[in-house]
C-alpha positions in Angstrom: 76.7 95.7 103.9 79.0 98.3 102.1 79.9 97.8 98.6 81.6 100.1 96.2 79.9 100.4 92.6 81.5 102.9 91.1 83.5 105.7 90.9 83.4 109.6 89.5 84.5 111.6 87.7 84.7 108.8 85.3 84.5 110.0 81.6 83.3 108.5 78.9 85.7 106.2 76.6 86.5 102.4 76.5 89.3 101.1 78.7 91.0 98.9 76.2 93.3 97.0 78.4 91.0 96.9 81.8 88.1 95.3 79.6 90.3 92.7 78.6 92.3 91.7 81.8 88.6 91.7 83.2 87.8 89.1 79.9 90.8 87.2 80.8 90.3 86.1 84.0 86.3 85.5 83.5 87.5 83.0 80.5 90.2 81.6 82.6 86.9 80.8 85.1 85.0 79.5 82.6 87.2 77.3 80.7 89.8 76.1 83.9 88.1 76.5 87.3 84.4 75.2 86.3 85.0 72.6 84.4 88.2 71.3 86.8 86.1 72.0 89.8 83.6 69.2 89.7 86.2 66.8 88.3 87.7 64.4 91.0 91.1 64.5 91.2 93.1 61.4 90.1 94.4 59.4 92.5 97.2 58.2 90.8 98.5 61.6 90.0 101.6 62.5 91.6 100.5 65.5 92.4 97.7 64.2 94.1 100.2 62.5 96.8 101.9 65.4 97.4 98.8 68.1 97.8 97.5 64.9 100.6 101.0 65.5 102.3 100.7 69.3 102.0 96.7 68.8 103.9 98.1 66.4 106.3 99.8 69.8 108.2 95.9 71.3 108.8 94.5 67.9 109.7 94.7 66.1 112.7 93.7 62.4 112.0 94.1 59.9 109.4 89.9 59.5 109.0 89.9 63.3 108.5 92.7 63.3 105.9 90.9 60.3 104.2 87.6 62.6 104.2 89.6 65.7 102.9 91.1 63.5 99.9 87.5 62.4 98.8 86.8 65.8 98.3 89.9 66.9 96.7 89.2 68.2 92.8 91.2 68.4 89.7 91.2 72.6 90.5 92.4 72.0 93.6 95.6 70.0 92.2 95.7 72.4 89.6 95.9 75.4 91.7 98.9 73.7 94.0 100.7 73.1 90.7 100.3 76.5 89.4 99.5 78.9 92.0 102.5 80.9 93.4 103.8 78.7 96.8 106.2 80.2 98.5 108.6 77.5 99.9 108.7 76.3 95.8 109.0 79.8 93.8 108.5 79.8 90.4 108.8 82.8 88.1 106.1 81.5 85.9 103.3 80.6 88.8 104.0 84.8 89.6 102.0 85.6 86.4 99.5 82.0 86.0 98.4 82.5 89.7 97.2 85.8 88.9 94.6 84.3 86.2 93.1 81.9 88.9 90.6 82.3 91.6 89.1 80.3 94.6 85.7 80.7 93.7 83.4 82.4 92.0 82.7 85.4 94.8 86.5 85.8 94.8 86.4 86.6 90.9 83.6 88.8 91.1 85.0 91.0 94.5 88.6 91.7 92.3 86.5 91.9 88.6 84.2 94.7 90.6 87.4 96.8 91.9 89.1 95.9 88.7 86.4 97.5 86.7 85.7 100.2 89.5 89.3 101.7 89.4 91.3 100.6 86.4 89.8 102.6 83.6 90.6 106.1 85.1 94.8 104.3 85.7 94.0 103.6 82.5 93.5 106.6 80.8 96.6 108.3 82.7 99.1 105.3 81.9 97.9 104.5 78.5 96.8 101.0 77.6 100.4 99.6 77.0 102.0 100.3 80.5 98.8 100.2 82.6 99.4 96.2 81.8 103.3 96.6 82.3 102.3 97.8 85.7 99.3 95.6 86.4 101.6 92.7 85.8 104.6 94.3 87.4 102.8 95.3 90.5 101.3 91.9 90.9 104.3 90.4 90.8 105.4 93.1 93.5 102.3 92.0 95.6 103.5 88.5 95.3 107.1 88.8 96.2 106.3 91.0 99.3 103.6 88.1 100.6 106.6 85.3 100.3 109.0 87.4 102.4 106.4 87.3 105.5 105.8 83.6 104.3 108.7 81.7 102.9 108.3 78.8 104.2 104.7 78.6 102.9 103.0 75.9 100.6 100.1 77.5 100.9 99.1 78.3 96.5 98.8 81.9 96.0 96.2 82.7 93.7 93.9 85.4 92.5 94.0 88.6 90.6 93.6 91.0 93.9 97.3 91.5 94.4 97.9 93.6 91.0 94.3 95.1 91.7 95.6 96.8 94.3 98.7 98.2 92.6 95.8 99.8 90.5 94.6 101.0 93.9 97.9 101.9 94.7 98.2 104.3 91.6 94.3 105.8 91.8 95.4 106.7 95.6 98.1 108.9 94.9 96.7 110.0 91.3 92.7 110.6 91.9 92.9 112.0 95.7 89.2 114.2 94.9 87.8 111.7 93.4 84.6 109.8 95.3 83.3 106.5 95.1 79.6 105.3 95.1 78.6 102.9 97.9 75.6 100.8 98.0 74.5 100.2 101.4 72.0 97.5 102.0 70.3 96.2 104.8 68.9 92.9 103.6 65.7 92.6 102.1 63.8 96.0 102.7 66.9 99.3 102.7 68.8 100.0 99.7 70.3 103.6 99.3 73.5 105.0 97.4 76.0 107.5 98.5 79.1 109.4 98.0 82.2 108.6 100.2 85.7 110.2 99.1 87.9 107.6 97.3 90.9 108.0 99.6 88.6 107.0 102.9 87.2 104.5 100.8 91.2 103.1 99.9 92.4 103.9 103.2 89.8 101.7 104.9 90.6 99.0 102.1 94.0 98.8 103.1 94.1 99.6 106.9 91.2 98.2 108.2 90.8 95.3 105.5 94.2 94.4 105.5 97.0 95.9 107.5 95.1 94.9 110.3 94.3 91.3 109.8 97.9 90.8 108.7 99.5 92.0 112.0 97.2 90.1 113.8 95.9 87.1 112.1 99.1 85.4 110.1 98.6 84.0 106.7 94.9 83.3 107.4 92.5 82.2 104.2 93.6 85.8 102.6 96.3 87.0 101.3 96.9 90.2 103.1 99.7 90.9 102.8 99.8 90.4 98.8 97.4 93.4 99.3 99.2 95.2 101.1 102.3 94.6 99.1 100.7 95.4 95.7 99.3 98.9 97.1 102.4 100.2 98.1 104.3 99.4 94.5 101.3 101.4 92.6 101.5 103.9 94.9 105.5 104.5 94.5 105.8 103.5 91.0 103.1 106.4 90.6 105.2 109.1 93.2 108.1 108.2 90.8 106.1 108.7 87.7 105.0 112.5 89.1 109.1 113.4 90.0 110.0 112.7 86.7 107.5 114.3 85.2 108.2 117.2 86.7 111.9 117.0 86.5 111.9 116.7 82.7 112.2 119.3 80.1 109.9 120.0 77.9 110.4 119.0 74.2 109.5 122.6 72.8 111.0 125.1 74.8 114.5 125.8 73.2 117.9 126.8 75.0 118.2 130.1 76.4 120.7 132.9 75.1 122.4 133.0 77.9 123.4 130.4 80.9 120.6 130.4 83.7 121.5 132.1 86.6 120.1 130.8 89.6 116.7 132.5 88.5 117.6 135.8 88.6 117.9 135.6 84.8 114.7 134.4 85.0 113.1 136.9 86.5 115.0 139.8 84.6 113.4 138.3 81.5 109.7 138.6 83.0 110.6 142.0 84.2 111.3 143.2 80.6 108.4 141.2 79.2 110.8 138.6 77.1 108.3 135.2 78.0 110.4 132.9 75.7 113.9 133.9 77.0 112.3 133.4 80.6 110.7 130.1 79.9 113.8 128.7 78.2 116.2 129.7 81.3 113.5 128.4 83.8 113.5 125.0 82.4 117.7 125.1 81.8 118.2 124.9 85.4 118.3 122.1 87.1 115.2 120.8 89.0 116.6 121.4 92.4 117.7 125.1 91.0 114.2 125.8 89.7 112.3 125.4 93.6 111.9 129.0 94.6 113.1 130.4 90.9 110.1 131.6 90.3 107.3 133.4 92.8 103.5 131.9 92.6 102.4 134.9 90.6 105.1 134.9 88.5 104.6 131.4 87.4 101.0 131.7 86.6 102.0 134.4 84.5 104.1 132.4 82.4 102.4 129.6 82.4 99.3 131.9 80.7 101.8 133.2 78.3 102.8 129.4 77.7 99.5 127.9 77.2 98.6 131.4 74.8 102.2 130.2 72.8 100.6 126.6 72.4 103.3 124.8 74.9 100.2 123.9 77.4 102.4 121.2 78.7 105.4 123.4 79.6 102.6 125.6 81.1 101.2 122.5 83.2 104.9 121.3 84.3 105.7 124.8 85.4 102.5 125.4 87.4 103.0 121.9 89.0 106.4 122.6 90.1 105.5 126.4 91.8 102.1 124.7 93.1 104.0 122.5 95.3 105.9 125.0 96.9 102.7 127.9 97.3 101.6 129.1 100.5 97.5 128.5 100.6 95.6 131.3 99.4 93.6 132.7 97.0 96.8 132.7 94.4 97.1 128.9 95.0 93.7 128.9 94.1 94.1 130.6 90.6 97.1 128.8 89.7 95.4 125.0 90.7 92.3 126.8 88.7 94.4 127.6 85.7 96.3 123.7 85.8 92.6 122.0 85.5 91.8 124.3 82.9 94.9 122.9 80.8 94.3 119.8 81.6 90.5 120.0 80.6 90.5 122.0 77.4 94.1 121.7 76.3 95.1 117.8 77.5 92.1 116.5 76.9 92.0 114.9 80.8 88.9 115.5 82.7 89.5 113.0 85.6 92.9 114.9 86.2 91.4 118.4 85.5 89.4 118.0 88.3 91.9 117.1 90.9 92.6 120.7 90.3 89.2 122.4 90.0 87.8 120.8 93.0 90.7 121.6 95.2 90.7 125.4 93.9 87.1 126.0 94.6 87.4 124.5 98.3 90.0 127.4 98.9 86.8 130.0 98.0 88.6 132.1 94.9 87.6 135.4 93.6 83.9 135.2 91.8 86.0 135.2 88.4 88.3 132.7 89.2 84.9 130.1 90.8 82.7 131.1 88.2 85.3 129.6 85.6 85.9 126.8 87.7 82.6 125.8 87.8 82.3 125.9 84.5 84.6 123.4 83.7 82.8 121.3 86.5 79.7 121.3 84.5 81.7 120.2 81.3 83.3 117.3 83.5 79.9 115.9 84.6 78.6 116.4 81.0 81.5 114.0 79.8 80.7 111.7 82.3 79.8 107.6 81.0 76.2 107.6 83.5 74.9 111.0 84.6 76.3 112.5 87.9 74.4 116.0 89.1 76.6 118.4 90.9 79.5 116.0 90.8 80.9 116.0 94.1 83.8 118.4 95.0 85.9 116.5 97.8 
């Protein structure tokens, strides 16, 4: 068996919100689905009749409905009342459904991924819209579940689909990052390894669940609430990187004159006027700027940037010209020089390597590698549990 434990780099800190949507759903456990789950149901509920007409359809006698219905517990009633059915939408089952859970392997399986992956989201969103996008993206996973399965009354629950928005957003955001698996071979082989955290998502969402939902229907899990809730983190956080790199930084004034297609840009380098250079840069518009400035050119003003104290003009501009480099080992100073920002003047280690790791695999100059690594030894030192030459892919 293959089971993900955690995830690196993962610095040190406390992850506010994850913590307490991982706090939330234990209590709603402890306090709703225990307690509920050994309680017989009431027979004279209403609700009781109608969750015995909703078994009726996966039955196919009247002394295996009667069996079913001795069985039936207050949980189960509650979850048809409150989880999210399809055929009977309602917009406050979107957010109660995604406090409940079938079980307590169920809880612990979305708590593990939850705890795995959120905290690095975390840190990148901030605490108050990594829950506007948890919730959001649930709701996302939700709503793209009920179009396959309209007609459903099937009760949607559990915390997965909002989970893997996180996914979603770690995919795109954390692509060097690895994940440690446990691999155990019951009762005598235990070992640990690295695998990259994309392989490890892309299996999660191909082969866990793309798959079984072309092929197996609604099933016993929701697949395509998965699938649904990975996609939305994974464009809310391709929107999130256009507009960062489409907006203008706060402290770079106007330039004297009106930008000129770039040439003004470059006229200002030539002469050595940085300032004049960086303001018209970032007067033109975004789809003006692509190709305004050469690799080189924009490393160079990015260093005179960070040395001015505007690191995060430096780090928009590099993004922006790193897009459009050729590979080589210029794209490997300029990705070198964006981790360093991010590391020493952002504050970001998780995102700083994204950038070192990918610079040293294109083999830079012995400067440019010994500074990389470096920075790599002050990632792992940061790190919450050691990790020993912290893996670069």
């Amino acid at each position: 068996m293959f089971l993900p434990i955690s995830d690196a780099p993962n610095p040190k800190g406390v992850p506010y919100a994850t913590w307490t949507l991982i706090a939330l759903n234990v209590a709603v456990y402890l306090v709703v689905n225990l307690p509920l789950g050994v309680q017989p149901a009431d027979a004279n509920d209403p609700a009781f009749r109608e969750y015995l007409e909703f078994l009726s359809q996966y039955v196919s006698s009247r002394a295996e409905l009667a069996q079913a219905a001795r069985a039936v517990s207050a949980y189960d009633l509650f979850v048809f009342e409150h989880g999210y059915r399809p055929a009977e939408p309602s917009l406050a089952d979107l957010v109660t459904s995604m406090f409940m859970h079938g079980g307590l392997m169920h809880l612990f399986g979305n708590m593990l991924f939850l705890w795995i992956y959120g905290d690095n989201v975390e840190r990148r969103l901030g605490v108050p819209w990594f829950v506007v996008a948890y919730l959001l993206t649930g709701v996302a996973a939700t709503m793209f579940h009920a179009v396959f399965f309209s007609s459903s009354n099937v009760p949607l629950v559990g915390a997965s689909g909002a989970i893997s928005g996180v996914l979603g957003f770690y995919f795109v955001w954390f692509p060097k990052n690895v994940v440690r698996v446990l691999f155990f071979l019951p009762p005598f082989f235990v070992h640990t390894f690295f695998i990259g955290a994309r392989i490890v998502l892309g299996v999660y969402l191909f082969i866990d669940n793309v798959v079984p939902f072309l092929f197996a229907g609604e099933g016993g899990v929701a697949h395509g609430a998965h699938i649904g809730g990975f996609l939305a983190g994974a464009a809310a956080a391709l929107v999130l990187n256009a507009l960062a790199l489409a907006t203008k930084p706060d402290d770079i004034g106007a330039p004297k004159t009106a930008p000129d297609g770039g040439r003004s840009t470059r006229e200002a380098l030539l002469r050595g006027d940085y300032g004049e250079a960086a303001a018209e840069y970032f007067a033109l518009p975004p789809a003006a700027a692509r190709g305004a400035l050469s690799l080189n050119e924009g490393i160079a003003l990015a260093r005179w940037l960070r040395e001015e104290g505007h690191a995060g003009a430096a780090l928009t501009l590099l993004e922006r010209v790193l897009r459009e480099a050729p590979r080589g080992p210029d794209l490997a100073e300029g990705l070198a020089l964006a981790g360093l920002i991010l590391l020493e003047d952002r504050h970001d280690p998780t995102a700083a390597y994204q950038y070192l790791a990918a610079a040293l695999q294109l083999r830079p100059g012995a400067a440019t590698a010994a500074e990389i690594r470096r920075a790599l030894a002050v990632i792992e030192s940061l790190q919450k549990r050691p990790v020993r030459n912290l893996p670069r892919s």
